[in-house]
N, C-alpha and C positions, 0 to 999 in steps of 0.2 A: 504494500500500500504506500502510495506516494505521501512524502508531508503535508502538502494541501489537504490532503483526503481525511489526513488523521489529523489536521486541524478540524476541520468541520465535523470530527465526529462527539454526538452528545448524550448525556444519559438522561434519561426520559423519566422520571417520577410522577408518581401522583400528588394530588392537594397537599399530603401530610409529609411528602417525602418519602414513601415508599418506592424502591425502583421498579421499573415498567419493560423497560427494555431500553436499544442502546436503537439512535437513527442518525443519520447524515445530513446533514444542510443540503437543500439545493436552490441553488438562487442565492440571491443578495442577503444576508444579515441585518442589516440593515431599516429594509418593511416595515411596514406594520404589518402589514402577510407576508407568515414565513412559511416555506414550503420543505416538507423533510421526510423522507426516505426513514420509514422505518423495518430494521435490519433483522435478521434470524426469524423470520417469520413470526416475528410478535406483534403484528400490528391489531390483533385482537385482543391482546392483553391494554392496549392504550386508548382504542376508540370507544372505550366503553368508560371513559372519564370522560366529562365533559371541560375538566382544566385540568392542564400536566403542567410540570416545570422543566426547563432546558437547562441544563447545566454541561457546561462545555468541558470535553475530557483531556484537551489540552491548552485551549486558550485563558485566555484571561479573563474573559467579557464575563460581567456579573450574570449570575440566573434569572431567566424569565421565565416570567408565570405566563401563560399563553392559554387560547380559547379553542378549543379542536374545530373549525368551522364546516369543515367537509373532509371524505375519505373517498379515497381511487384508488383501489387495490391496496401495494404496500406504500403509498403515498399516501401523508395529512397534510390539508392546510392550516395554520394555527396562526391566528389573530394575537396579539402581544394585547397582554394586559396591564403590567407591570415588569419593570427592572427591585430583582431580589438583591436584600442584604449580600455579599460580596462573602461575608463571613457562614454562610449556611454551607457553602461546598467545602470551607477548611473545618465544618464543625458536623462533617456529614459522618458518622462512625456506626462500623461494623465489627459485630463481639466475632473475635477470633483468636485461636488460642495456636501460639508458638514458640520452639525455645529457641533461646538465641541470646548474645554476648553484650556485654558493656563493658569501657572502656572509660578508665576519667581520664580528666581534663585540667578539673580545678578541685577536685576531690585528692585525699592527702592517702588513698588508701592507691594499691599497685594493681599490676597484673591485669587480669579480668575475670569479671564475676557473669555466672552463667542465671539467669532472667526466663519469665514464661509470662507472654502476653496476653490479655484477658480480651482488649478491642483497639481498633486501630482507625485510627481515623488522617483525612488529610494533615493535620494539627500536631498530630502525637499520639502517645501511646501510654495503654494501664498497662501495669505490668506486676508482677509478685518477685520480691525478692528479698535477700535479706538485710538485716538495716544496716543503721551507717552511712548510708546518704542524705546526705543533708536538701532542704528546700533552697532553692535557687544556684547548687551549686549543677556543674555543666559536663556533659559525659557523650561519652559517644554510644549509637546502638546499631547491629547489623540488624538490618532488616530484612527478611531472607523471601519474603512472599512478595516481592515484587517481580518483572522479569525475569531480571538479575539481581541477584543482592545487590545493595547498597547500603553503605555505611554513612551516617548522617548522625551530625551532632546538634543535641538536645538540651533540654534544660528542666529539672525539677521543679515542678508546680505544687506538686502537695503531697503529701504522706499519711499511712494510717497504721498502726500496728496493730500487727493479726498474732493470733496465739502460734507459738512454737518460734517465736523470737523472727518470722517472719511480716515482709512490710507490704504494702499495698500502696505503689507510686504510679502519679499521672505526673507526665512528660509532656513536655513540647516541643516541636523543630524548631531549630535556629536557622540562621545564615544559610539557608536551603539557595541551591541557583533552581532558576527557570527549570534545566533536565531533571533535576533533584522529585520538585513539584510535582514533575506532568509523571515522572516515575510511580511517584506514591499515589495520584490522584488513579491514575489508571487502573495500580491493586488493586485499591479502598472499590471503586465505582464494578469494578470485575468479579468484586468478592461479594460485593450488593447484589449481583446479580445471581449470581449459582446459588447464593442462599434465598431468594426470592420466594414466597409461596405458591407453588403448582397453578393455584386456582385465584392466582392476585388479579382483582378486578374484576372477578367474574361472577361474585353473586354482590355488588356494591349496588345494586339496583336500578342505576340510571341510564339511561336508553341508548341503545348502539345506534349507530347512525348505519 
């Protein structure tokens, strides 16, 4: 798939942010009628909302909430309703569970300590480990369910301690570049999808078109 191609591709959710499936831009971005290709034969999991949201799975452009206005085959046309908070695709997270490494940075402890993810979101990650990391101090994490690993450094947001002298930390991404981003968004938006429920959208009662 060319860059163009995989710039225009989007993940499709419902009202509440549940995902729907993944479609392609065709035409200008820009409209007020947007026209989009939707991909893996899901386009019956989507026409039976009467508003999706667009969230773009490599670019930058905030989420739009859009109006399904017509269907032609795996084609919708969708009326733009509004431009979405910016922060709903970095705070878009999926429970999933992984082991894998940290690394400090600013932390006085060495080596590395082996971690198990609880959800993962464009943002950051929960994760179980044991203490001794302090809040606001900066570390490194492989992250292994992307493509390809990547290893990205984080920063401790909050801690909880759990019995067995075990900790409960949510993390955040730092100094991420642009590849860094569209890496992790793609997981995160990939992993919403295979966990999706069978029957999403299909008994929500509002009428197919």
């Amino acid at each position: 798939m060319s860059e163009r191609q995989e710039e225009r591709l989007y993940l499709l959710l419902d009202s509440v942010n549940h995902p729907l499936a993944r479609g392609r831009m065709e035409g200008p971005a820009n409209g007020e009628t947007l026209q989009m290709l939707v991909l893996d034969n899901d386009v019956e999991k989507v026409v039976c909302h009467e508003v999706i949201v667009l969230m773009s799975m490599s670019g930058n452009e905030p989420p739009l909430q859009c109006r399904i206005v017509r269907q032609r085959g795996d084609r919708v046309a969708l009326e733009k309703i509004a431009s979405l908070d910016p922060d709903l695709r970095r705070n878009l997270r999926v429970p999933i569970k992984f082991d894998t490494f940290i690394y400090p940075i600013t932390g006085r402890w060495r080596g590395r300590r082996a971690v198990q993810s609880i959800d993962l979101s464009c943002g950051g990650v929960a994760f179980y480990g044991d203490g001794g990391l302090e809040i606001g101090e900066k570390l490194e994490m492989v992250i292994p369910v992307t493509e390809e690993p990547v290893v990205l450094r984080c920063q401790i947001l909050r801690r909880q301690e759990l019995r067995n002298d075990k900790m409960l930390y949510a993390i955040k991404f730092v100094e991420m570049c642009e590849d860094e981003e569209v890496t992790v968004r793609e997981a995160v938006f990939s992993i919403q999808l295979e966990n999706r429920p069978h029957s999403a959208g299909d008994d929500n009662g509002e009428e197919q078109r």
